[in-house]
N, C-alpha and C positions, 0 to 999 in steps of 0.2 A: 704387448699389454702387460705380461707379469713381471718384466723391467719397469716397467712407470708404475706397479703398485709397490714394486719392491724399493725403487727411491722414494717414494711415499711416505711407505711405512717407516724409513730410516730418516727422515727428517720430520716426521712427526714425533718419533721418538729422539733424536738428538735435542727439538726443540725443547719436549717433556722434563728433559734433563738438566738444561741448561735452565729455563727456566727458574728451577727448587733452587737451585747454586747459593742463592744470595739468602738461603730459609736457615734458620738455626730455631733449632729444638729448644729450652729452657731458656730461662734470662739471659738476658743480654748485657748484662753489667760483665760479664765475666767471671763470675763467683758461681757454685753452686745453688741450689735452692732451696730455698732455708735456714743458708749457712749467716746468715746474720738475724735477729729477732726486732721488730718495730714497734715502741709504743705509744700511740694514738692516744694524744689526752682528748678530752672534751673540749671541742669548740667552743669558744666565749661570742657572745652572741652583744652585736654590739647595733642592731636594729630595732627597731620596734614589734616586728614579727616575730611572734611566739614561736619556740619552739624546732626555730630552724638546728639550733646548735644540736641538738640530739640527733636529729633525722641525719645531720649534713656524717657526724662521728662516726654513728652507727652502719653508713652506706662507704667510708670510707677503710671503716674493716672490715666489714664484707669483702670488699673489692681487694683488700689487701690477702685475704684468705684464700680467693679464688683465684687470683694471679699466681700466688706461693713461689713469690722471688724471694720474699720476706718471712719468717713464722710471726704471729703475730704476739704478742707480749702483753698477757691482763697485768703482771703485777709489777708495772715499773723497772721491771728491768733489761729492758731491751735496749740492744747496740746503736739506735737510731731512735730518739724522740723528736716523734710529730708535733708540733702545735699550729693553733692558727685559732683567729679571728675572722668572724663574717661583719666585716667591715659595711654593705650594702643589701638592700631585699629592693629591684627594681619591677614596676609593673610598667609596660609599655604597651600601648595601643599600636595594633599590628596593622587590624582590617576593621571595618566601618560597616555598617548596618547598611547598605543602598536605598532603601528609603528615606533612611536618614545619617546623612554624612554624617553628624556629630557625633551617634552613639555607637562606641566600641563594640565590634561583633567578635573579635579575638585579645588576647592579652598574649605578650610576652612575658614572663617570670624571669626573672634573674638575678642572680645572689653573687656579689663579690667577696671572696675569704682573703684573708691575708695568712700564707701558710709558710712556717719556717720548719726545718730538718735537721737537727744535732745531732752529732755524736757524742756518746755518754760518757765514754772515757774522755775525748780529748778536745771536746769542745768545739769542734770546729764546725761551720754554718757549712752545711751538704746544700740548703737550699731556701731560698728568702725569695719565696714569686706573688703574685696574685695569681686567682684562679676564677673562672667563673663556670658558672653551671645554669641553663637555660632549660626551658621548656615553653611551650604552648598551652593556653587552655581557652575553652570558648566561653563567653559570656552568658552565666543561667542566672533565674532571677534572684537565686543567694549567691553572689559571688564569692564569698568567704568560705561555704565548703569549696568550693570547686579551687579554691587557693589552696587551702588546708590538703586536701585530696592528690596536687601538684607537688607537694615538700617533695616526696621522698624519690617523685621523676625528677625534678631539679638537684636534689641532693645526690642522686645517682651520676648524674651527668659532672658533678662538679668531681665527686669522689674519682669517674674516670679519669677527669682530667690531672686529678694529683696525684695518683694510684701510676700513670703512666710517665708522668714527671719523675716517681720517687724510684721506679722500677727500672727506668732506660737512663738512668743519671748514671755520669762516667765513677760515680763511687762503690 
């Protein structure tokens, strides 16, 4: 019996190990952290929905702060400028009211940006993608709070998705 806990215990722990193998600590570009500075202009908002371009900026320097592969740069002059456009603000009808098939009981939100990444000294495009950022919200009888209320879940979701493009990118 203390033979079978003893190979046990020794392949639960080889497993343990092996396991972490493929884990690395800080960024993954190769560089240090913070050894280069990013600066995030303001989204230009190319929809008819208010107010996206703020919420979408401000959710994507967050994310840039709390990653800290990058520092983040207020006064222009960082090694890397952000830009982009929100090209789209989509609402799509998810689920249906059961009494009545017509009327939407959820919405999808979805915001397409169009986001490019330069470097300042030498010009060169780090990164030219689209990105999108979704959420859910359910159908109350003002739907425009309950949209307004959604910006900054949606602009989180989008800011991850560029935050994790700008951070695991081979530059």
């Amino acid at each position: 019996m203390p033979a079978a806990r003893l190979i046990t215990s020794a392949l639960a722990a080889i497993t343990l190990l092996t396991g972490c193998a493929g884990y690395q600590v800080g960024p993954v570009n190769g560089q240090p952290a913070g050894a280069r500075a990013v600066t995030i202009q303001i989204f230009r908002n190319d929809t008819f929905e208010p107010r996206l371009s703020e919420a979408v900026t401000f959710a994507l320097r967050r994310r840039l702060q709390q990653d800290g592969t990058y520092r983040l740069d207020t006064k222009n002059d960082g090694d890397i400028i952000v830009s982009g456009s929100i090209a789209d603000f989509r609402r799509t009808p998810v689920s249906f009211d059961p009494a009545d098939i017509i009327t939407p009981r959820d919405y999808e939100l979805a915001i397409v940006a169009n986001v490019t990444a330069q470097e300042r000294v030498s010009g060169k495009m780090l990164l030219d993608q689209q990105f999108f950022g979704r959420t859910t919200i359910r159908t109350t009888p003002n739907r425009d709070v309950a949209e307004r209320q959604a910006h900054p879940i949606m602009a989180e979701d989008l800011a991850r998705n560029i935050a994790s493009a700008l951070t695991e990118g081979p530059w």
